[in-house]
C-alpha positions as CSV (number, residue, x, y, z in Angstrom):
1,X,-31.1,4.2,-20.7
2,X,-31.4,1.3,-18.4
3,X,-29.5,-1.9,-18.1
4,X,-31.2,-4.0,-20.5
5,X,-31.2,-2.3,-23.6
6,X,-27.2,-3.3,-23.3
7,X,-25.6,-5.1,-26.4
8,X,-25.0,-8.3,-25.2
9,X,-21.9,-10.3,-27.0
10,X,-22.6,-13.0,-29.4
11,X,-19.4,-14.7,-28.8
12,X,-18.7,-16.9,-25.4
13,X,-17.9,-14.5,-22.6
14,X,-14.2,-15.1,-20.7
15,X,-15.0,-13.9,-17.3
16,X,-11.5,-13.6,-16.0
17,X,-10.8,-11.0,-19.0
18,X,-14.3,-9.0,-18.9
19,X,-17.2,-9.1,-20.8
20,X,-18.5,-8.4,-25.2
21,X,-14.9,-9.4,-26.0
22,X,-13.4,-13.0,-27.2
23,X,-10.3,-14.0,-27.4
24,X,-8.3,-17.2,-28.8
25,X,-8.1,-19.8,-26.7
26,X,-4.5,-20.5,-25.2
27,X,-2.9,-22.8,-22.6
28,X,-2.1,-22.4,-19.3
29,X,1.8,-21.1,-19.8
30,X,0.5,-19.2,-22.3
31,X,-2.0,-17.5,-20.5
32,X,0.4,-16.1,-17.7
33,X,3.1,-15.6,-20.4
34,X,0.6,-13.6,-22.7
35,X,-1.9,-12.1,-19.6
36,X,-3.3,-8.9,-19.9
37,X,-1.9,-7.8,-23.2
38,X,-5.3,-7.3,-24.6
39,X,-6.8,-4.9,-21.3
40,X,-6.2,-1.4,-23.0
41,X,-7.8,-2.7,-25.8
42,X,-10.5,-4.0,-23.7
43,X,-11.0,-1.2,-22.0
44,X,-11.1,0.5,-25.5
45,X,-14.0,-1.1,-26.6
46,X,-15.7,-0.9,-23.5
47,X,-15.2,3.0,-23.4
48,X,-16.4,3.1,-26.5
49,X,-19.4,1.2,-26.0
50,X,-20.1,3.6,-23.4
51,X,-20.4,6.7,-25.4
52,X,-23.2,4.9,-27.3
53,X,-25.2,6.2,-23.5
54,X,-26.6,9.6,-22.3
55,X,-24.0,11.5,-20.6
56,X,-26.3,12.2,-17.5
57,X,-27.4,9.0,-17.5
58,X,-23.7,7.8,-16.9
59,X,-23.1,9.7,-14.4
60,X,-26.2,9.1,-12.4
61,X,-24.7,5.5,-12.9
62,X,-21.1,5.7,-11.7
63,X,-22.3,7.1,-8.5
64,X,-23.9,3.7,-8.1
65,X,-20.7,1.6,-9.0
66,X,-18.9,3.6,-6.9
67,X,-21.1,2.9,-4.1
68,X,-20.8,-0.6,-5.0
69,X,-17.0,-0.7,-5.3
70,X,-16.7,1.5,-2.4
71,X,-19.2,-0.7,-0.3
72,X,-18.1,-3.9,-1.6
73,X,-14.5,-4.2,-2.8
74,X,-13.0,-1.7,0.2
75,X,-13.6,-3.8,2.6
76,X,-11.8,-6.7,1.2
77,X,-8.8,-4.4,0.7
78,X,-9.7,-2.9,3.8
79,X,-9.2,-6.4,6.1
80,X,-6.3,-8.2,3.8
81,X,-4.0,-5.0,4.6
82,X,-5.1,-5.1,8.1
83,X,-3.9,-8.5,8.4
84,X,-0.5,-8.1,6.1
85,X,0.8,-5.6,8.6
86,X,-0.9,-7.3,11.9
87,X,1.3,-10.5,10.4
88,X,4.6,-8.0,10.1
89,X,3.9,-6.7,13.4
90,X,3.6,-10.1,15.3
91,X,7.3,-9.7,16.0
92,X,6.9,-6.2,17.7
93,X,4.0,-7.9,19.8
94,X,5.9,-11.3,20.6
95,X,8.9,-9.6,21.8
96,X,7.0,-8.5,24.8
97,X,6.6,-12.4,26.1
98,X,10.5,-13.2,26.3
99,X,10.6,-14.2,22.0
100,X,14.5,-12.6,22.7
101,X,15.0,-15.1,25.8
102,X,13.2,-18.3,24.4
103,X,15.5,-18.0,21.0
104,X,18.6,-17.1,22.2
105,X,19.0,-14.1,20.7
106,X,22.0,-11.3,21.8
107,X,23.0,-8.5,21.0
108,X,21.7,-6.8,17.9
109,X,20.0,-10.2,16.6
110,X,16.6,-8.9,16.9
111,X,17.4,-5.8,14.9
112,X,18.6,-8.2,12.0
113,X,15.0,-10.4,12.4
114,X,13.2,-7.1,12.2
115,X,15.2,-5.9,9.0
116,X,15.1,-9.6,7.7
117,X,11.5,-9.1,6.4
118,X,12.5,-6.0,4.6
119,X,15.3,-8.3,3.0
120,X,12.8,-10.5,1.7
121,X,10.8,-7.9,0.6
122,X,13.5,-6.2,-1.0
123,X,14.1,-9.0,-3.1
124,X,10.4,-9.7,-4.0
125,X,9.7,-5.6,-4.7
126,X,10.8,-5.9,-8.5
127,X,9.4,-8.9,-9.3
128,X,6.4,-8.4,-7.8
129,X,5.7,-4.8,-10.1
130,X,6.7,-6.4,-13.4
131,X,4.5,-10.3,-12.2
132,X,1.3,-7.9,-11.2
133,X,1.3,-6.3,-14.8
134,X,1.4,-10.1,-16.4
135,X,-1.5,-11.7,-13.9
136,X,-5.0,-11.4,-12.4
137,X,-4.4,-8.6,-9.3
138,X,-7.3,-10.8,-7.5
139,X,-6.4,-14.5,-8.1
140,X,-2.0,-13.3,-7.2
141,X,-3.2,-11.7,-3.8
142,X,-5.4,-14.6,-3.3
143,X,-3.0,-17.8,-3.5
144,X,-0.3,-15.2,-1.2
145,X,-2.6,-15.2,1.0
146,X,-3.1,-19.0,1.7
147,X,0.9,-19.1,1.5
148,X,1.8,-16.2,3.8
149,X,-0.6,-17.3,6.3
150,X,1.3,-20.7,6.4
151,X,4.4,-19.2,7.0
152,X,3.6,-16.5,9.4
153,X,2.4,-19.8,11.6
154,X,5.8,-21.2,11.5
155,X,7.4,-19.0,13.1
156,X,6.2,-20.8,16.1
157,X,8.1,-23.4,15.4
158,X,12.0,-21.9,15.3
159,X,14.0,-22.2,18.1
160,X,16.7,-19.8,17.3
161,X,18.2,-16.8,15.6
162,X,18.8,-18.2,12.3
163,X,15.1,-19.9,12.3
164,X,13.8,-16.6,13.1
165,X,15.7,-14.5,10.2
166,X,15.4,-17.1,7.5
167,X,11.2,-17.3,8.2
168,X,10.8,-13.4,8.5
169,X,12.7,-13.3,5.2
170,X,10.2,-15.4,2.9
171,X,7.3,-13.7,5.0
172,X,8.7,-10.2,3.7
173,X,9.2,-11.9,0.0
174,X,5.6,-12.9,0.1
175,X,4.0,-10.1,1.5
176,X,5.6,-7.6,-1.0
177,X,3.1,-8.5,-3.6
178,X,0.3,-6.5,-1.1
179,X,1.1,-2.6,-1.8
180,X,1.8,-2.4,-5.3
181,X,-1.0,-4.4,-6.1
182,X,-3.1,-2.4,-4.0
183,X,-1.5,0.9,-5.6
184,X,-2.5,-0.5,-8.8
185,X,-5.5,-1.9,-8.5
186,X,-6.8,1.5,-6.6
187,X,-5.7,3.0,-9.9
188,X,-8.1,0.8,-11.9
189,X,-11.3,1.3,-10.0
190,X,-11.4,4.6,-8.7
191,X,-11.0,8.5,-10.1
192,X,-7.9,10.0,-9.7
193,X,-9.8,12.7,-7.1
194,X,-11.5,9.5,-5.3
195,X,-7.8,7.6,-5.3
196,X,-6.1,9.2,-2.4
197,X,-8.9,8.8,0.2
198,X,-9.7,5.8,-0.7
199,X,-6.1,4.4,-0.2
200,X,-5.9,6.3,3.1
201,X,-9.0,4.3,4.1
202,X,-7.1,0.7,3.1
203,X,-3.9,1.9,4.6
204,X,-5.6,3.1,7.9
205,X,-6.2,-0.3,9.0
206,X,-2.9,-0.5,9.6
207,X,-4.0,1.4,13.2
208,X,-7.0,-1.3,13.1
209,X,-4.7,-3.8,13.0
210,X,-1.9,-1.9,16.0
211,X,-5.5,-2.4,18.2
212,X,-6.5,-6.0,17.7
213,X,-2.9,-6.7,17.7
214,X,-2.0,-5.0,21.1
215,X,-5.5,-6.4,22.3
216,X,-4.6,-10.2,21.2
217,X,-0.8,-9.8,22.6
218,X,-2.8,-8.3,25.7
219,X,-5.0,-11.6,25.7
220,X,-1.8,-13.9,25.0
221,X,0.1,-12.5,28.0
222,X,-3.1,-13.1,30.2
223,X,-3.7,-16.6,29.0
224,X,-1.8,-19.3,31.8
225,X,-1.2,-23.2,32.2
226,X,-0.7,-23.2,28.0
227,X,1.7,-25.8,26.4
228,X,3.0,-23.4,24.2
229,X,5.1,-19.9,24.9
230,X,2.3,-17.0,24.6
231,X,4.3,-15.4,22.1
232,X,4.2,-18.4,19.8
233,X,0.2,-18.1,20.4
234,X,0.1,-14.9,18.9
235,X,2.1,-16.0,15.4
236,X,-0.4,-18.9,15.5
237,X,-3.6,-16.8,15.7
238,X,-2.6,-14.2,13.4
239,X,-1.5,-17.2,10.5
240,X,-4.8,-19.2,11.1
241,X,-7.0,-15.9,10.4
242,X,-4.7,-14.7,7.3
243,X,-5.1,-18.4,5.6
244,X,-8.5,-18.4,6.1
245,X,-9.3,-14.9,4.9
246,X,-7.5,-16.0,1.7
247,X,-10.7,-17.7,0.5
248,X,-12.5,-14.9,0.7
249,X,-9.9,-13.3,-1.9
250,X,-9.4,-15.5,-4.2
251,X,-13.4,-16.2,-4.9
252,X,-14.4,-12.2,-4.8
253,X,-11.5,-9.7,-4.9
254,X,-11.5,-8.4,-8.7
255,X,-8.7,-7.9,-10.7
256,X,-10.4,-4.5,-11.9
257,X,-13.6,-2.7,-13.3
258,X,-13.7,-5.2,-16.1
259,X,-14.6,-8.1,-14.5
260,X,-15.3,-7.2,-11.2
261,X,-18.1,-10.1,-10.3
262,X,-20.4,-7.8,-7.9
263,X,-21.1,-5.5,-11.0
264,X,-23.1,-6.3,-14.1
265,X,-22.0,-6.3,-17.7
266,X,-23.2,-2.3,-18.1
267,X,-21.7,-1.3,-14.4
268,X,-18.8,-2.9,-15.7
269,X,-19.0,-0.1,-18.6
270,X,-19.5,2.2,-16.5
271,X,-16.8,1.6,-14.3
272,X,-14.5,1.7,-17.1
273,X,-16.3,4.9,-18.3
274,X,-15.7,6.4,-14.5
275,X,-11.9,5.7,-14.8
276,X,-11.4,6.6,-18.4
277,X,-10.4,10.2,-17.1
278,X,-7.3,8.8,-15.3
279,X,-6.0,9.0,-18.3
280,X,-3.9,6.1,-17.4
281,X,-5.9,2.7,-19.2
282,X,-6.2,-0.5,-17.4
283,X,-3.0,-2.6,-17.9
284,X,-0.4,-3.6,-20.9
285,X,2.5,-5.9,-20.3
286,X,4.2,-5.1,-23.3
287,X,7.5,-4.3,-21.7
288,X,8.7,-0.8,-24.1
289,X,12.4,0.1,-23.4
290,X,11.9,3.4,-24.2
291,X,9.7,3.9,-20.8
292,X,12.3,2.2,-18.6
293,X,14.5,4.3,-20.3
294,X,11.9,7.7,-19.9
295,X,11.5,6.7,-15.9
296,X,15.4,6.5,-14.9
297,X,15.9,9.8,-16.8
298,X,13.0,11.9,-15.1
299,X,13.9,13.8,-12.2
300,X,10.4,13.8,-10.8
301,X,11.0,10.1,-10.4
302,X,14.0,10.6,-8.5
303,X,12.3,12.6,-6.0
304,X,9.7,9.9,-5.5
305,X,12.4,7.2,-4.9
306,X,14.1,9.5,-2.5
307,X,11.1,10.2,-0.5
308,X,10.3,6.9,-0.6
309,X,13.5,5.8,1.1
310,X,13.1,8.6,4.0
311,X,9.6,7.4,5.0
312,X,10.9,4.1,4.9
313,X,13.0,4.3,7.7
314,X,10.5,6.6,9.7
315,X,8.3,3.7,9.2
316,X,11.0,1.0,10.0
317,X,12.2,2.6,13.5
318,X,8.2,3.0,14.4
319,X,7.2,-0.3,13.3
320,X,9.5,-2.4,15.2
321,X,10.6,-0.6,18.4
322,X,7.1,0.9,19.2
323,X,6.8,-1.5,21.9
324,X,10.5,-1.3,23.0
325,X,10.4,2.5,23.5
326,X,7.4,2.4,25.7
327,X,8.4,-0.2,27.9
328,X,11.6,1.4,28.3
329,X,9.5,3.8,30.2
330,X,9.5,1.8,33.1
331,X,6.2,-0.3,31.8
332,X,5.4,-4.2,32.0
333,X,5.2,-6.1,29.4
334,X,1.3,-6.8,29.7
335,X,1.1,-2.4,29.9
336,X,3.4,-1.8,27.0
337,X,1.1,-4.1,25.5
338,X,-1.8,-2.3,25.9
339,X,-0.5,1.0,25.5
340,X,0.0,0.8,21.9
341,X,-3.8,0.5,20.8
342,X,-4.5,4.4,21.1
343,X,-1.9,4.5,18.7
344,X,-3.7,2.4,16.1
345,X,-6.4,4.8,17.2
346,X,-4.8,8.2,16.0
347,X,-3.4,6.5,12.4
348,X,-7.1,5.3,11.8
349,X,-8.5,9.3,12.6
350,X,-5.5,11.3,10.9
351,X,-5.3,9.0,8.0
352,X,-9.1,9.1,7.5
353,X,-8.3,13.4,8.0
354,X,-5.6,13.7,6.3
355,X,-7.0,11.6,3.4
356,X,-10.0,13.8,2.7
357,X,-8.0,16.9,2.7
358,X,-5.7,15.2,0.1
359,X,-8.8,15.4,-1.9
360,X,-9.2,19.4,-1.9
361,X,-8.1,20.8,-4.9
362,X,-4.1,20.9,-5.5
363,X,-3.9,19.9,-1.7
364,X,-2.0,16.3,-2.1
365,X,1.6,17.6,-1.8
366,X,0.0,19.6,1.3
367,X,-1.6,16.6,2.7
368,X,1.6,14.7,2.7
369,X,3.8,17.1,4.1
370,X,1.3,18.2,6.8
371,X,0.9,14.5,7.7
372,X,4.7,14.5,8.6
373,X,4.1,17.5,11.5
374,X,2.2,15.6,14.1
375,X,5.6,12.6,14.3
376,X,7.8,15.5,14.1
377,X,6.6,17.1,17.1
378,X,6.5,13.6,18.9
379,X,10.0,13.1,17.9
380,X,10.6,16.5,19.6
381,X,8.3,15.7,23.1
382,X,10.2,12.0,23.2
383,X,13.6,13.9,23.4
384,X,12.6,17.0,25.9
385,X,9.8,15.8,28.1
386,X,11.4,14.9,31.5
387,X,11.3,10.3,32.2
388,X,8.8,11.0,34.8
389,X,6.3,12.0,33.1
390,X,5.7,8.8,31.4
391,X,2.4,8.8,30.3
392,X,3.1,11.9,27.9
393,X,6.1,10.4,26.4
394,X,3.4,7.4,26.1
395,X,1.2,10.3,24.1
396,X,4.4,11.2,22.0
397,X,4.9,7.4,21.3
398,X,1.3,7.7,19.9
399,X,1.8,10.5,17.5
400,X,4.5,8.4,15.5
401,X,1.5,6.2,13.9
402,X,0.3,9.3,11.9
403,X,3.1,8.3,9.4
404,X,0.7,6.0,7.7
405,X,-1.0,9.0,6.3
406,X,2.0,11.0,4.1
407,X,3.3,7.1,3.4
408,X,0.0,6.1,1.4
409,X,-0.5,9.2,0.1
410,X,3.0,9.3,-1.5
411,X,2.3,5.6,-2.7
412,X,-1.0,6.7,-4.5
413,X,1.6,9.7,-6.9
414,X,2.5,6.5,-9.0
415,X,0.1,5.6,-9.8
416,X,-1.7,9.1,-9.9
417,X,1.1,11.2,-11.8
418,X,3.4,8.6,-13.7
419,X,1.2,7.3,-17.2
420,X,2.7,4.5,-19.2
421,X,2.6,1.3,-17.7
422,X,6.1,0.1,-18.7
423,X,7.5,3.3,-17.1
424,X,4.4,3.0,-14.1
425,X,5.8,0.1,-13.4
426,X,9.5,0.7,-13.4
427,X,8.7,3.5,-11.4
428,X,7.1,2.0,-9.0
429,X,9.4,-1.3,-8.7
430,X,12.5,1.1,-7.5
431,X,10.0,3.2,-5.1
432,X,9.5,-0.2,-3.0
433,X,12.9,-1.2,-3.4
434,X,13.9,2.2,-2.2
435,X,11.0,2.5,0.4
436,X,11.8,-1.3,1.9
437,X,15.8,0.0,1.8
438,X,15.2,2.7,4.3
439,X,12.5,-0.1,6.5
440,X,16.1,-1.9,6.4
441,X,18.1,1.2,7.9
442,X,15.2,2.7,10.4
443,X,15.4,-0.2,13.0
444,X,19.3,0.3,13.2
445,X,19.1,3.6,14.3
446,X,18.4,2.4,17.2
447,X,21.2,1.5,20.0
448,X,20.9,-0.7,23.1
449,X,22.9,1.1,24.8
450,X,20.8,4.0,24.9
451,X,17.5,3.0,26.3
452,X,14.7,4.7,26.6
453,X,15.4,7.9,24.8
454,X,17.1,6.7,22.2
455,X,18.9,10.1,21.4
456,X,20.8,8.8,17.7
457,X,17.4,7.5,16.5
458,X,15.6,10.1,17.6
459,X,17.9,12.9,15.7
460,X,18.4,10.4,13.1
461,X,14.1,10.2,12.9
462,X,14.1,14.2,12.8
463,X,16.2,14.8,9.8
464,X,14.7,12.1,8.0
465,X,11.3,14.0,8.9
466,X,12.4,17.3,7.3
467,X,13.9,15.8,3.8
468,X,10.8,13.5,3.3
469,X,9.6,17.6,3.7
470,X,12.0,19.0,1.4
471,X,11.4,16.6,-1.1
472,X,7.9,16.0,-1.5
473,X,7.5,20.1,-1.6
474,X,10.7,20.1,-4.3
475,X,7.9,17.5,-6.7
476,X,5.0,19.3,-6.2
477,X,6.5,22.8,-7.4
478,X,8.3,20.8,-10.3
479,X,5.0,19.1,-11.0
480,X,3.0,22.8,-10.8
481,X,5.4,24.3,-13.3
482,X,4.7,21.2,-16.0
483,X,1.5,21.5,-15.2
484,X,1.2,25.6,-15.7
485,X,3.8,25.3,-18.9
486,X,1.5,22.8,-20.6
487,X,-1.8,25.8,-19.8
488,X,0.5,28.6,-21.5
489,X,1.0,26.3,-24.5
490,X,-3.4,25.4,-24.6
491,X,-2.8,21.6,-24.7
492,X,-6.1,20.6,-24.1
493,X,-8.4,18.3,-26.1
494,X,-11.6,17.3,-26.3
495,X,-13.0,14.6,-23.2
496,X,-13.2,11.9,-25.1
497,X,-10.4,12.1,-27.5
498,X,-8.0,12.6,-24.5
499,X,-10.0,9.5,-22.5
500,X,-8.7,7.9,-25.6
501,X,-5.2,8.7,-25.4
502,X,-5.7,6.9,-21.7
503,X,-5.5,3.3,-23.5
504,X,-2.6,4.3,-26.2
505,X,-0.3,3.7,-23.1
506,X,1.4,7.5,-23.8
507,X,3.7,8.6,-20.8
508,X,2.9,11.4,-19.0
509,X,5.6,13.3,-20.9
510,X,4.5,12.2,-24.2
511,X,1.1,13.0,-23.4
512,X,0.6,16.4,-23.5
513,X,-3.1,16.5,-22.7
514,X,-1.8,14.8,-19.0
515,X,-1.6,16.7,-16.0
516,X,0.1,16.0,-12.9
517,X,-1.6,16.1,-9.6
518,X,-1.0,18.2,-6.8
């Protein structure tokens, strides 16, 4: 059946809420008051209006859209997470070019800057979860953008220790829109077997980004005769690209398969079709007690916040004393520079690895945990090779960026295993506060008094490697037991009947056709 032979709507078509459906007209308060409401029920309708199709003509189809979204939307996740995390990791850069000495800083003050983003981000986690159920994912990331980028560029202008904490702070408020709504909206457009590649592709820039980043602070340090301090250049550059870029977000990015402007009005079916299996719907903001209630009284969950925490403060140490640690090994500042783009290098190949194995069956609990090995042994290499051999503790160094792999993929089990978007989004508001917590903590690990090996971080590191272990193994053996308990009892259903039970917004533990991933 091709395109045209689609039912096309009578009524006026509202782009911004999809397509064949109208809605009464409201004001703008009431809009973002009232937003999104109706998208279960939209994608109802338009799950519905698929069935009206040949089956093997839909799934010739949804390889297409998936091309599309994969070809398309990717990207644009792709680069706006690239440059979120280049923007949080213009400090680390900067603080190669004498940002300590210009600012007056002493002591532990630039432990307190690095954690002061995690503050801000601390504060904006909740709100963030419950304000991405209520508006367009596309249109919030968008304006952020514009914002962030501004404020990332003033940290050029502060002149002191208090400047410094207070900017870093709104910078980590604004920026904690970026992974739940990528979480989410990863959930909306792609399969639950597609999701946790495709989020290790989005998250791998994060090593794109350690490249450029070293690259530019390679180029700042080089660059003479400026007005301005090279590490203000590099919070300058950085801010300029990320406003800009916001354009590009605002006018394209879609806020999911319904009205995703680079599909027509039957792809758009058929990516609702394609994601009907998730068993999940699209999005309801009707806040139910019940689920808030279901989410703080689910073990599972606990086990997610706790694992959460512990690769928040792996990720926290790495993140902002990266640079420290190798030029502790007797480096420049223009070397230690330079040295951390093969880093970025081995987080792009082991996410990209690691990623597709996550997609084998039952292999996404294995994934995570064997993504935590390669910065365990690092850990382990940092502590027992001997100082002179600096290049291999270098190589050691570079083994810590794996941990964007088992950190995506353990982002992507919210939205993958926890149904019911009330409790979906509680759940996922305590993981980042949890996860941003530990980003706090990781970075004070660290004592100045022990440079280079850092032996209490290191230790500290270790442990925290072995329970984010312990526990992600614990929720995959509890998940494999509900999952086996609900096969013993035969609670299956027909496709299409449990497709429909996706947009009834069930829980996972009401719905007993659900099954948890592995």
């Amino acid at each position: 059946m091709s395109e045209k032979n689609v039912p096309v709507a009578e009524s006026p078509v509202d782009t911004e809420r999809g397509v064949g459906v109208s809605f009464p007209k409201q004001n703008a308060f009431q809009r973002i008051i009232h937003r999104r409401n109706d998208l279960n029920e939209l994608g109802k309708e338009m799950l519905q209006q698929s069935l009206q199709y040949d089956q093997a003509q839909l799934e010739a189809d949804a390889i297409k859209v998936r091309w599309k979204l994969d070809l398309l939307v990717l990207p644009m996740m792709m680069t706006t997470y690239m440059l979120s995390f280049l923007d949080k990791q213009t400090l680390n850069y900067s603080n190669a070019y004498g940002l300590q000495q210009d600012t007056h800083m002493t002591g532990d003050n630039y432990s307190w800057v690095a954690s002061a983003l995690y503050f801000g981000w601390l504060c904006g986690a909740w709100p963030w979860n419950l304000l991405l159920q209520r508006v367009p994912i596309g249109k919030l990331v968008g304006g952020m953008l514009f914002v962030w980028g501004i404020v990332c560029m003033l940290q050029a202008t502060v002149f002191n220790f208090g400047g410094f904490f207070v900017t870093r702070f709104f910078l980590g408020m604004l920026e904690g829109c970026i992974s739940p709504a990528w979480v989410l909206l990863t959930s909306m457009l792609w399969t639950r077997h597609e999701q946790s590649f495709r989020s290790s592709i989005w998250l791998c820039t994060n090593g794109v980004s350690n490249i450029l980043g070293a690259l530019l602070a390679y180029g700042s340090g080089m660059a003479d005769g400026l007005s301005i301090a090279q590490w203000k250049l590099i919070f300058l550059i950085v801010g300029a690209l990320t406003f800009v870029w916001g354009f590009v977000i605002i006018l394209y990015l879609p806020d999911g398969p319904h009205n995703a402007k680079m599909l027509t009005e039957y792809e758009r079916v058929v990516a609702v079709w394609r994601v009907s299996n998730n068993q999940i719907g699209l999005k309801d903001a009707t806040i139910r007690p019940y689920q808030i209630k279901e989410a703080v009284t689910d073990g599972k969950c606990y086990l997610l916040w706790l694992t959460g925490m512990a690769l928040g403060i792996l990720n926290g140490a790495v993140t902002n004393f990266m640079s420290a640690i190798i030029k502790g090994f007797n480096f420049d500042a223009l070397r230690a520079s330079l040295l951390q783009a093969p880093g970025g290098a081995f987080e792009v190949v082991f996410c990209l690895l690691i990623g597709r194995f996550s997609q084998l069956p039952n292999m996404l609990g294995v994934a995570i945990i064997v993504g935590c090995l390669p910065g365990l042994a690092g850990l382990v290499g940092i502590m027992k090779i001997p100082i002179e051999n600096r290049y291999a503790l270098v190589g050691m160094c570079w083994m810590q960026n794996v941990l964007g792999s088992p950190i995506v993929l353990n982002w992507t089990v919210p939205g993958l295993n926890v149904a019911g978007h009330t409790k979906r989004s509680t759940v996922l508001g305590i993981y980042f506060v949890c996860y941003v917590v530990g980003n706090i903590i990781g970075p004070h690990l660290f004592l100045s008094t022990e440079v280079p090996r850092y032996p209490t971080a290191i230790k500290g590191l270790l442990g925290t490697y072995c329970a984010v272990i312990f526990f992600q193994g614990l929720y995959t053996l509890w998940c494999w037991f509900d999952n086996r308990e609900r096969d013993r009892k035969g609670l299956r259903a027909d496709v299409v009947e449990e497709q429909l039970e996706g947009y009834e917004d069930l829980t996972d533990k009401q719905n007993k056709h659900f099954r948890y991933k592995l």
